[in-house]
N, C-alpha and C positions, 0 to 999 in steps of 0.2 A: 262877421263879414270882413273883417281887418286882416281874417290868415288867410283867407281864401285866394285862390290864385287864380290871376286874370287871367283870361280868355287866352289873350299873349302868349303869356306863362305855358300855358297849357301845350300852345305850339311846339313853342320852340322847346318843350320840354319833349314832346312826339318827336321833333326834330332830331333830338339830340339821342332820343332811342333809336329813332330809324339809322342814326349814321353811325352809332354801335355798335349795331347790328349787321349792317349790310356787309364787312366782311367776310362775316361767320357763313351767313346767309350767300354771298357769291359765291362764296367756295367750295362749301357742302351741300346747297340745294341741287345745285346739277348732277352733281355726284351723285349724291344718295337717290334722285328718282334714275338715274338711268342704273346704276347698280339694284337697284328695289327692281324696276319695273321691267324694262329690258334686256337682266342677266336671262340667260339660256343654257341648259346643259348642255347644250353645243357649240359655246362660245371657248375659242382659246383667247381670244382679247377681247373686250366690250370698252372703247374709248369715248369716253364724253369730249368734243368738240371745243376749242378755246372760246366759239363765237358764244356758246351757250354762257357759260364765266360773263363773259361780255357784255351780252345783252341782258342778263341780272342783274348786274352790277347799274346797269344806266337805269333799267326798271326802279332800284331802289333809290337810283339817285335822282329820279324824277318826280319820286314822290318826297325824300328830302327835302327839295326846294319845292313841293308846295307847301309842306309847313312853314318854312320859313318865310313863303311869302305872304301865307296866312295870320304867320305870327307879324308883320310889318302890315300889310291891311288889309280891311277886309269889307268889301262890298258887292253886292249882286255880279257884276260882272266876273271880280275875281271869284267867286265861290262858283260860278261855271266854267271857268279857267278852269278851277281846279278838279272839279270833274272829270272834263274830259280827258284833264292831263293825266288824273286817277286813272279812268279806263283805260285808258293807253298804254299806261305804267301794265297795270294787270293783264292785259292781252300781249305784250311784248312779254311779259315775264313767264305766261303759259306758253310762248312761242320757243322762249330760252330752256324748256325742259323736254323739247319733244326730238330732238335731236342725238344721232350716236353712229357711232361706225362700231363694227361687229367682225370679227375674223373668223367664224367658222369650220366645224370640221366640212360641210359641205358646201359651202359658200362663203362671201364675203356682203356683207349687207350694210350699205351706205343711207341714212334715212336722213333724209335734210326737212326739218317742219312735215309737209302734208305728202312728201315727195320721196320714194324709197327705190334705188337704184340697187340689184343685186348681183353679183358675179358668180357663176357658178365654178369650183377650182377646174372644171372641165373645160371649161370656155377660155383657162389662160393658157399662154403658150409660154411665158415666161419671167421667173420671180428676181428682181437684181436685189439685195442688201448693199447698201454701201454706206459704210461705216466713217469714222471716227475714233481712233482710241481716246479712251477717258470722257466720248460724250454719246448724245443716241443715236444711233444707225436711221434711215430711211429704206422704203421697203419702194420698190418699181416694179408695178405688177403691168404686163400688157398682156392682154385678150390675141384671139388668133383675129380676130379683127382690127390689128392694130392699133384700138381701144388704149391708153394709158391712162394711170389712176396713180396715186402716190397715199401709203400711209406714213406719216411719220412718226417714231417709237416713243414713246412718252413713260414714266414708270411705272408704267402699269406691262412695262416689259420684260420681262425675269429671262431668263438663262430656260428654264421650262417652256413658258411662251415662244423663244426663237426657234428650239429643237423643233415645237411642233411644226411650227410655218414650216419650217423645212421639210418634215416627214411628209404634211401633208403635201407640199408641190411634187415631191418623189413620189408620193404613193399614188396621183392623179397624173404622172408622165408630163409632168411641169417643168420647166429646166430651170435651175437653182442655181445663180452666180453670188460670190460674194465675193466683194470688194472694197477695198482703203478708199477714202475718197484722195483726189488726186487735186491740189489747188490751181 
């Protein structure tokens, strides 16, 4: 019983793996389910959203500090603290993986949580680029309903990914400006 490690111990030793972990885990969970689950052979871009990063990263940091306040004390109350702080943690972090913007050869498909907004390149009337040298461009797409939407380029943007955007606004009678940005 003298090597055994107390209860405490035990927390803050969860503790100290969860806050290891959780950069690995912010960075690449979102990534890898929306590249896993929502790549498309008709995707020319498939971006994972910063909020999703975000709201994993609190997920994991919600559950951090219930170890730690487990490992400081611990009684009926706080063990249903930490419950519910648990569930909450895990349904904000199922929330941080359900999200992606999609650039399509026929569309453009914006999915926020339970909520999926699609564009079809028919529906635009016109695509702006405006740039940056040495950093990423922004993309201003407006609808013939004078509708605006903004992606901004992240690197998951190659030289290959732009041609297309472009081909594909040409080849839907999309009008295609591109431009320096101006301060």
């Amino acid at each position: 019983m003298l090597h055994a490690l107390s209860v405490r111990a035990k927390y803050f030793i969860a503790a100290l793996i969860v806050a290891i972990l959780t950069p690995f885990l912010a960075f690449f969970t979102p990534l890898t389910i929306s590249q896993t689950f929502y790549a498309h052979r008709e995707d020319v871009v498939l971006m994972t959203p910063p909020s999703n990063f975000i709201m994993l990263l609190i997920a994991l940091g919600l559950i951090f500090v219930v170890f730690i306040v487990l490992g400081l004390k611990r009684n009926p109350n706080i063990y249903t603290l930490a419950c519910v702080i648990i569930i909450s943690s895990i349904v904000l972090g199922y929330y941080s993986l359900l999200s992606y913007s999609a650039i399509q050869k026929d569309q453009i498909v914006f999915q926020q949580y339970h909520h999926q907004t699609i564009y079809k390149w028919q529906d635009l009337n016109e695509v702006i680029y405006e740039y940056e040298v040495g950093t990423f461009g922004t993309y201003y797409f407006q609808t013939k309903s004078n509708e605006q939407f903004i992606i901004e380029e992240n690197g998951q943007f190659g030289l290959d990914e732009k041609r297309a955007i472009y081909k594909l606004a040409v080849l839907n009678g999309v009008r295609f400006m591109e431009r320096e940005k101006s301060d």
